[in-house]
N, C-alpha and C positions, 0 to 999 in steps of 0.2 A: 504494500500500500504506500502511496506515495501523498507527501502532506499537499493540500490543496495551494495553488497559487494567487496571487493576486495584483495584477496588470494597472496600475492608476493611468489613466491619461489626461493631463492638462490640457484643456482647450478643444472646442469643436469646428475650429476653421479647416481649413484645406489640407492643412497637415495633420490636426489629431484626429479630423474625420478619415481618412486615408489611412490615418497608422490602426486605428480601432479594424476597420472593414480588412485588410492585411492581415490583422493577426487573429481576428475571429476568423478569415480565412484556413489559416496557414492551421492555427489548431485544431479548424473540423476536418483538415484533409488530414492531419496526423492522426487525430482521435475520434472517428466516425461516429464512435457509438457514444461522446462525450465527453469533453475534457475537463481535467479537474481543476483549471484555470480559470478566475473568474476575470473580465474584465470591467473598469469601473470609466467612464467618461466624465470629468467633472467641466459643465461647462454651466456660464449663468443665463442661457437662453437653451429652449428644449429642439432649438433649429440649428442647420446648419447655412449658413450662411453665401449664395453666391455673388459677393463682392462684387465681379465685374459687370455687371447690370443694372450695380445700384442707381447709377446714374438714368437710367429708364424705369426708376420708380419716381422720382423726384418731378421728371419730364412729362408724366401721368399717360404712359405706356404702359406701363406692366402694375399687375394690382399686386403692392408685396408681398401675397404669399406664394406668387408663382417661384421667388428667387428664394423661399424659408423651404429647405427639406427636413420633412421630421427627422429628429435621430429618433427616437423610437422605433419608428415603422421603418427606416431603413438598416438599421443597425440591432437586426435582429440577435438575443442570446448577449449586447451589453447591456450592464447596467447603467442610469443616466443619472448622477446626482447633480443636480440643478445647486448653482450656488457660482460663488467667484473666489476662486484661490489666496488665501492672505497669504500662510507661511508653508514652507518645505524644512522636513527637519531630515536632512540626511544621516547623522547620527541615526534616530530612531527610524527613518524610513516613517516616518507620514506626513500629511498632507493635513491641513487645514484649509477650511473655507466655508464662507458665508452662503446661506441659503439667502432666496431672494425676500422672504420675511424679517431676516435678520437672525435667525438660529445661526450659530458655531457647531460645525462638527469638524471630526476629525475621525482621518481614517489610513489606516498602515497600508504597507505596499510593499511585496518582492522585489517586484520594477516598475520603474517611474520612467514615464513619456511625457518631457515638457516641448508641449506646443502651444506655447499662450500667448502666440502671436504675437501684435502691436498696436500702439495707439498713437494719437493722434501729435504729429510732431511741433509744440506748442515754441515758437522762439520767443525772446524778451523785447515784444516790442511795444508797446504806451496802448493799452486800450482795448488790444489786441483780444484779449481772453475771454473780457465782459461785453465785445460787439461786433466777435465771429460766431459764425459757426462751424464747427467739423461735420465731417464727411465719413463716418464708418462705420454708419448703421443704419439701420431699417428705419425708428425714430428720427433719428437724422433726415435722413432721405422723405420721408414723411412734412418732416418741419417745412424743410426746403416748399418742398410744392405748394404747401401752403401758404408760405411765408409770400412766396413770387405769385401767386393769385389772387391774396390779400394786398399786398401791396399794388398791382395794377385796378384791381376795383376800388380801393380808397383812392387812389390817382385819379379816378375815374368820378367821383365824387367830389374831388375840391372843387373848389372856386381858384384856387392861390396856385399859380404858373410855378413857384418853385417847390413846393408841394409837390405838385407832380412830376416837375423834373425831377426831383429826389426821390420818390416811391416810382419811379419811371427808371432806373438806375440800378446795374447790378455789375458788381465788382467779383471776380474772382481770381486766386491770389494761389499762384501754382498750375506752371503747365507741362504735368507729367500727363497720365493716364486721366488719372480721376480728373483733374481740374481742366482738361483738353474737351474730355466728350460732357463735362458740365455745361460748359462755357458753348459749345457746338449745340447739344438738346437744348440750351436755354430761350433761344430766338425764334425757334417753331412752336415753343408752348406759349412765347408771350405773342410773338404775330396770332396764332389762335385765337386767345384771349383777349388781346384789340380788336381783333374782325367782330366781336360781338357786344362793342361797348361803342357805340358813337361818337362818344363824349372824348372820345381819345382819337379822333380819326385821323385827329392833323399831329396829336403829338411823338415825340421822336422814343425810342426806347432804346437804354444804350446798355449793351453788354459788353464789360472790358474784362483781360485778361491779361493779369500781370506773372514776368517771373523775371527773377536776375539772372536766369542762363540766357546764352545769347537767342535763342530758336527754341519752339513751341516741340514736346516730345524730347527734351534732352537725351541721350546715350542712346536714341531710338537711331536709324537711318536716314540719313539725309531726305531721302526721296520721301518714308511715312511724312519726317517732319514737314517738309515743303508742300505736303498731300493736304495735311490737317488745315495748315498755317493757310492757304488757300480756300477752305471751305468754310472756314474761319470767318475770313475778311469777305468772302462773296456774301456770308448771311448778316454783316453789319461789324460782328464784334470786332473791339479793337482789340490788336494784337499788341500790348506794350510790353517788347524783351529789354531785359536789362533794368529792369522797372520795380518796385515792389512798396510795402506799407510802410509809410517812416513809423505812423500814429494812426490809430482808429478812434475817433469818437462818434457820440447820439447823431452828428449831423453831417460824419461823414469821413472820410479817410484823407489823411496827407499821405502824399505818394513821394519816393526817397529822388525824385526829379521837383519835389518841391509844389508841383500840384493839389490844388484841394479839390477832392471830387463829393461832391453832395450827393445821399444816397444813403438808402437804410439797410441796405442789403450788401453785407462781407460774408463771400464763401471760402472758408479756410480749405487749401486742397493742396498745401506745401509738401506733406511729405507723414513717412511715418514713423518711428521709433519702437524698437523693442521694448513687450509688455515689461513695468517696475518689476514684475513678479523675478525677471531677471536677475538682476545685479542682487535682490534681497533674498536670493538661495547662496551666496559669497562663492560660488564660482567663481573661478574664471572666464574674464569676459574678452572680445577682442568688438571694437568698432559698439559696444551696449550689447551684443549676443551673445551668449553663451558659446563656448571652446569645446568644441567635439571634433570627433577624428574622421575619418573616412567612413566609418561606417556605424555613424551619427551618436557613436559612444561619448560620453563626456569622459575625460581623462582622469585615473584613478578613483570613478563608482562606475567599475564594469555595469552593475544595475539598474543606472540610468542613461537615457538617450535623450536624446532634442533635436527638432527638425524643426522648417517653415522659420520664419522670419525672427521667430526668439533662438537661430542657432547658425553660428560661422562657421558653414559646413566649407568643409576646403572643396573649392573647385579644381579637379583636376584635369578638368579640359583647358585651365589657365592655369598651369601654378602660381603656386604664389596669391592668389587672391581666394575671396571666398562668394560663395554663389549669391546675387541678388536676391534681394526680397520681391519674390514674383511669387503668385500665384502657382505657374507653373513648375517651378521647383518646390514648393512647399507639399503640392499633390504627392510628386515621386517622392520625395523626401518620406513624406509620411507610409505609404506605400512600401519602403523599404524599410523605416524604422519598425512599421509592423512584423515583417518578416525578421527582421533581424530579434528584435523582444524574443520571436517564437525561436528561433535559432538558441539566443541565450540560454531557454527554458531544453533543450536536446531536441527540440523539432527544426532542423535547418543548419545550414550554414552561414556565418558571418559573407557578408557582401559588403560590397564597399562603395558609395554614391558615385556618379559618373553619369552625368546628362550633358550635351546638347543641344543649344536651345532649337524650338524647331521652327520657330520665327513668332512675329507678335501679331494681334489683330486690335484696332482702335476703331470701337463704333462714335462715329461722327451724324446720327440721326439722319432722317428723311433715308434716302436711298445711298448716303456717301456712308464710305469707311475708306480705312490704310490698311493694308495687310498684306506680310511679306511672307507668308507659308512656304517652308524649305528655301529658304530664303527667295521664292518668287514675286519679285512688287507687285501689289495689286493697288487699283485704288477705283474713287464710282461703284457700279453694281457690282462686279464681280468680287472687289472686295467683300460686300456685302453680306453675298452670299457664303462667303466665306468663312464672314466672324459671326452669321448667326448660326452656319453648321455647328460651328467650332464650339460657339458658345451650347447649343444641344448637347452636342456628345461628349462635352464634357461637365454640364451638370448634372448630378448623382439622382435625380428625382423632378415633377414638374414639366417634362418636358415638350408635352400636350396640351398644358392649359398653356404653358409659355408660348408657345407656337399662337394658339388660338387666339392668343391677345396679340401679338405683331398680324396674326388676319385683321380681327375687327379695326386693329388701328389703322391699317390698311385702306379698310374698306370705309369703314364711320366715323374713325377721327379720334382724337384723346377727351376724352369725359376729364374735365376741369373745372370740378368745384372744392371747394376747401372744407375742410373736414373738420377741424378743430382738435383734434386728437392729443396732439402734442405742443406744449409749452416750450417758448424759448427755456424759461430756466430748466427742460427737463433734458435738452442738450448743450451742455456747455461744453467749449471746447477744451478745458484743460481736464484732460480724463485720466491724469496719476493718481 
């Protein structure tokens, strides 16, 4: 008889969902009739989340639960404890964390999978905290849409010209991914929203897009970036590189060229940072992630692994560096930490991380995207086609009602009324 085990996994994003579904894997192919391994997910949402679409729930495309896949219903045979991870006690091997009522539990562990992702990358700038918003979650993405439909119908209601140039006004602040296809879906949800307001027939709606790298998609390809940066400027927004927030305030933002732009709308889309949960396990860190080896082991606790964006997994398709914080490495990542967990346990062999990327896809709304699949440019429809394949087969669940809502938006257009759901103060952007 052998004593039963017990699997913890931090986090239900791309990578601890991957490593969970790998190792429930790996140990029903070893142990058919049952294994004595228990696994535990600890995540403080009962969903998994797909990130890359969010910006098509904001745009009032997609109704949020197409991009939430249950863990439960997909992660059949783990356990899911709802809650948010405070401490890691390596000594003792367990795990603390907060339910979302506020109970403390605590619970042991064989082996420990941290995948606790990242949050939202807050810098030190005057105002900034108390008069953005972040970008990395359903809530989030919720706010937003409401936020840009309230503020054009109150525009739509003044009397006072700079009133509604100011609720007529949306700034976004980072053009990577996220803050690229924000800024892109942003002027087809509000032209929508003007077509049906009179009262605003004549006035201007301005969406600007700031960042201090020189070109829109930084470390992307020339060609995506000159794809976007194009699609960009054809739908109105300004393209400001080299540009960024000196100050945020109530009435509007100084920009670091010295400009004051009037506007109640600041969307924070800078960047990310590995979760605190990080640095307060006293690992070792390189770059705020966690120090793992090739094959996602942390260095002396054989027992623990780390993958996706809380781990400096070394790339060794570059040495010398370690893999971005992408989506698509956090998937494999976790995928092979799962297998690897079961290896530890006598089901497998140790393997050792080694991806490729296989090129990127960036939805820019209406019929445009950029995507270089196996490194081929695409850009217009074919693009298109490409990154909402992509984006299909590679989310875990959903992917029939997803489809169904890009029909009807197709065919009938984005239903755009505001919902009241979520409170500014209920997303703030400094989330350590």
């Amino acid at each position: 008889m052998t004593e039963p085990k017990r699997v913890v996994i931090v986090g239900g994003g791309f990578a601890g969902y991957q490593a969970a579904k790998s190792l429930r894997k790996a140990l029903q192919k070893a142990s058919p009739q049952g294994s004595d391994t228990e696994i535990v997910l600890v995540n403080p949402t009962d969903y998994f989340l797909y990130l890359p679409l969010l910006p098509e729930v904001s745009a009032a495309i997609l109704d949020p639960r197409r991009i939430t896949v249950p863990l439960a219903g997909t992660l059949k045979g783990v356990r899911l404890a709802l809650g948010e991870v405070t401490t890691v006690s390596l000594d003792e091997r367990t795990v603390g964390y907060t339910d979302p009522e506020g109970g403390t539990h605590e619970i042991g562990y064989d082996r420990l999978v941290l995948a606790a992702g990242s949050v939202n990358k807050l810098l030190p700038i005057p105002g900034v905290a108390e008069h953005a918003h972040g970008y990395r979650g359903v809530a989030e993405a919720l706010y937003l849409r409401d936020h840009v439909i309230r503020q054009i119908e109150l525009a739509a209601a003044s009397d006072d010209p700079a009133e509604r140039a100011a609720r007529c006004t949306f700034v976004v602040v980072g053009a990577g991914y996220t803050g690229t296809e924000v800024a892109a879906q942003g002027p087809l949800l509000t032209d929508a929203l003007v077509r049906r307001l009179p009262a605003l027939a004549a006035q201007r709606v301005r969406w600007l897009l700031l960042d201090v790298a020189p070109t829109v998609l930084p470390g992307l390809s020339p060609r995506m970036s000159r794809t976007a940066d194009a699609v960009l400027r054809h739908r109105g927004v300004e393209v400001m590189t080299g540009v960024s927030v000196k100050e945020a305030t109530t009435d509007g933002v100084h920009l670091t060229d010295d400009e004051f732009v009037h506007t109640r709308s600041l969307v924070w889309c800078v960047g990310v940072v590995p979760d605190p949960l990080v640095t307060e396990t006293g690992l070792p860190t390189q770059e705020g992630r966690l120090v793992v080896d090739e094959t996602l082991a942390v260095p002396g606790h054989p027992e623990v692994f780390a993958c996706g964006d809380a781990a400096a997994v070394p790339d060794l398709t570059r040495p010398g560096e370690v893999t971005p914080m992408t989506a698509q490495h956090a998937g494999r990542q976790g995928k092979l930490a799962g297998k690897n967990v079961a290896a530890s346990l006598g089901h497998g062999e140790l393997r050792t991380y080694k991806h490729h990327d296989l090129g990127f896809v960036v939805d820019l709304g209406g019929a445009e995207a950029a995507a270089n699949p196996l490194r081929i440019p695409l850009s217009g429809l074919p693009a298109k086609v490409v990154t909402r394949g992509y984006h299909l087969a590679t989310m875990p669940g959903n992917r029939v009602r997803t489809a169904v809502d890009w029909l009807l938006d197709a065919v009938l257009g984005r239903q755009s009324v505001q919902l009241g759901l979520v409170r500014g103060t209920a997303v703030p952007l400094d989330t350590e």
